[in-house]
N, C-alpha and C positions, 0 to 999 in steps of 0.2 A: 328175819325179824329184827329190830330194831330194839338194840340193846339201850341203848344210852348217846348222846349228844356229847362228844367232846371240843372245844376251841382249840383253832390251831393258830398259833402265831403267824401271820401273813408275810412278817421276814424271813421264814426260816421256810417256806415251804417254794419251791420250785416246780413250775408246771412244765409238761414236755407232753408232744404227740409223737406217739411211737406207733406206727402201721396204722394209723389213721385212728388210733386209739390216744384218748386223753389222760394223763396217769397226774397223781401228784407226789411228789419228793417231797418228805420230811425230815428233819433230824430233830430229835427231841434227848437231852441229857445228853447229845453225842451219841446216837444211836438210829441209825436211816433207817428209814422203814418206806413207805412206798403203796399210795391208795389209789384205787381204782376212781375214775369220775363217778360212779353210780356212788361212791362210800361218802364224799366230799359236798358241801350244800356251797357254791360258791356265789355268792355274791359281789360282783363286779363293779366297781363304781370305774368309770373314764377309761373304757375297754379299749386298748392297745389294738391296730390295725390285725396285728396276730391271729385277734381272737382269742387267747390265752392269757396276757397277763395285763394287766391292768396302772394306769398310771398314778401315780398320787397327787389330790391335787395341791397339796403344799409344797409339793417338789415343781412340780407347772409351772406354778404362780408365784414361786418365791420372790419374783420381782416384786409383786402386788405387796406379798407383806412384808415386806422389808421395805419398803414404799412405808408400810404402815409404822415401823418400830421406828424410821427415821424420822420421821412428822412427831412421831408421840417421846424421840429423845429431844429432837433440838426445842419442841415446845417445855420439855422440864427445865432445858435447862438458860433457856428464855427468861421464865419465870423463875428461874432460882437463883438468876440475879437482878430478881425486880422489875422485869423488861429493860433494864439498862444495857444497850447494846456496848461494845472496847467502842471508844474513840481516838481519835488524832486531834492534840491541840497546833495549832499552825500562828507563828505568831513572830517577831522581831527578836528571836533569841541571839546576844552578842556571842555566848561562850556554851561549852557544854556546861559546864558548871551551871549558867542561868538556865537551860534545858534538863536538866536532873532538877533544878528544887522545883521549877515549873512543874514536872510531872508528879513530881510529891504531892506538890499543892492539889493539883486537880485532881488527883485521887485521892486526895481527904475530903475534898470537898465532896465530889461526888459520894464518898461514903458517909458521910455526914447528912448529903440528899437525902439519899435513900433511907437513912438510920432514923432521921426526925420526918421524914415523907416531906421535904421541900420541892414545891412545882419550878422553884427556877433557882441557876447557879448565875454566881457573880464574875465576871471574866475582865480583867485589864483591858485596856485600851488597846487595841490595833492586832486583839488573839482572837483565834476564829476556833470552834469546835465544830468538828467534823465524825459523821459515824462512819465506824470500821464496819458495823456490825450488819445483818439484812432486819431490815422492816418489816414486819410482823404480820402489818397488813398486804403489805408485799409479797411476801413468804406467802402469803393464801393458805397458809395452813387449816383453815374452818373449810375451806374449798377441797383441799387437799386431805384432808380428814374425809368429808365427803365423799370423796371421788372412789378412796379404797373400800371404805362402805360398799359402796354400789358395788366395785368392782368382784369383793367375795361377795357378796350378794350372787351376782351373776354366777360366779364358779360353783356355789352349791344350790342354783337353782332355786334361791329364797325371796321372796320380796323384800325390798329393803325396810318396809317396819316390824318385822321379826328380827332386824338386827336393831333395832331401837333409834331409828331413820324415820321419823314420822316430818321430813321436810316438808316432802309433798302429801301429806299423809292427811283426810279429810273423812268423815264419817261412813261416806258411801264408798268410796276407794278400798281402805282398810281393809270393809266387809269382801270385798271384790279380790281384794288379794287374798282375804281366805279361803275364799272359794277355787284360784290359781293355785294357792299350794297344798290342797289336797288335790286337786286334780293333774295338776302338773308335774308335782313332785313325790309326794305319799302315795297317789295309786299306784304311778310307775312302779316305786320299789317293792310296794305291796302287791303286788301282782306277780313282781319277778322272787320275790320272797315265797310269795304262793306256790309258784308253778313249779320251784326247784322243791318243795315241801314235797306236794303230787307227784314228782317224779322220783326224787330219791326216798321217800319215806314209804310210799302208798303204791309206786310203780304205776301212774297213771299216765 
């Protein structure tokens, strides 16, 4: 009879088949203890060929999001300096000396830009500016932003307008992906939520 429902930390528990039996290893406050499968309600998400243990999918995919935390650093930090990419001025400099106050200059200037929102700098005769920096629009970042979307999208089996991706997102669609993620996704787990219920709780 069914005392009580306790959570087990899923780091700390180790699964093992021993004579064809499936057991679970725990350690709780430092102290192993050791459950039978009938005791254990296990829910599996991205089941390891084993059969046993299960993989994670931030550990899978960490390309994916780390994909994601780099698109959403270099866009901070894009913008937090104005979209001003580093430049190279290229120009007739005789001495370093005329190369150091040059560079003074164009960086007041350009601080200066940026400080009063000026659309255009003023440059001597025969100096060219040139960006260090990557283009923005280049960078595809709204693409690239996109892309990771989709991409956990796919890994937790969601439509992309439940991650707030209404690109392609239209009145009839939407409804239609509702309908894919209860069936696609919410029954599977509810089903397999159910069956272990029946079996470990009810012995069905």
């Amino acid at each position: 009879r069914v005392i009580g429902l306790h959570a087990l930390d899923p780091a700390a528990v180790t699964i093992e088949r021993r004579d064809g039996k499936v057991t679970y290893a725990y350690t709780e406050n430092g102290r192993p203890r050791r459950y039978a499968a009938a005791e254990v309600i296990d829910l599996a998400f991205m089941l390891k060929s084993d059969g046993l243990t299960a993989r994670s999918p931030l550990v899978t995919n960490a390309e994916v999001i780390g994909l994601a935390q780099a698109v959403t650093k270099y866009a901070a930090a894009w913008f937090r300096n104005g979209g001003v990419p580093p430049f190279a001025v290229t120009g007739p400099f005789q001495t370093a000396g005329a190369l150091d106050a040059a560079a003074k200059d164009f960086d007041r200037a350009v601080r200066e830009a940026s400080a009063k929102k000026k659309q255009a700098l003023v440059m001597p005769a025969g100096f060219d500016v040139k960006s260090l920096g990557g283009d923005a629009e280049k960078a595809q970042m709204i693409e690239a932003q996109r892309f990771v979307v989709e991409q956990i999208a796919r890994i937790y089996g969601l439509p992309p307008v439940f991650l707030q991706d209404l690109t392609n997102g239209t009145l009839n669609n939407v409804e239609q992906q509702d309908l894919q993620l209860t069936k696609h996704v919410i029954r599977p787990w509810a089903k397999q939520f159910e069956d272990e219920m029946n079996l470990k709780l009810f012995g069905w």
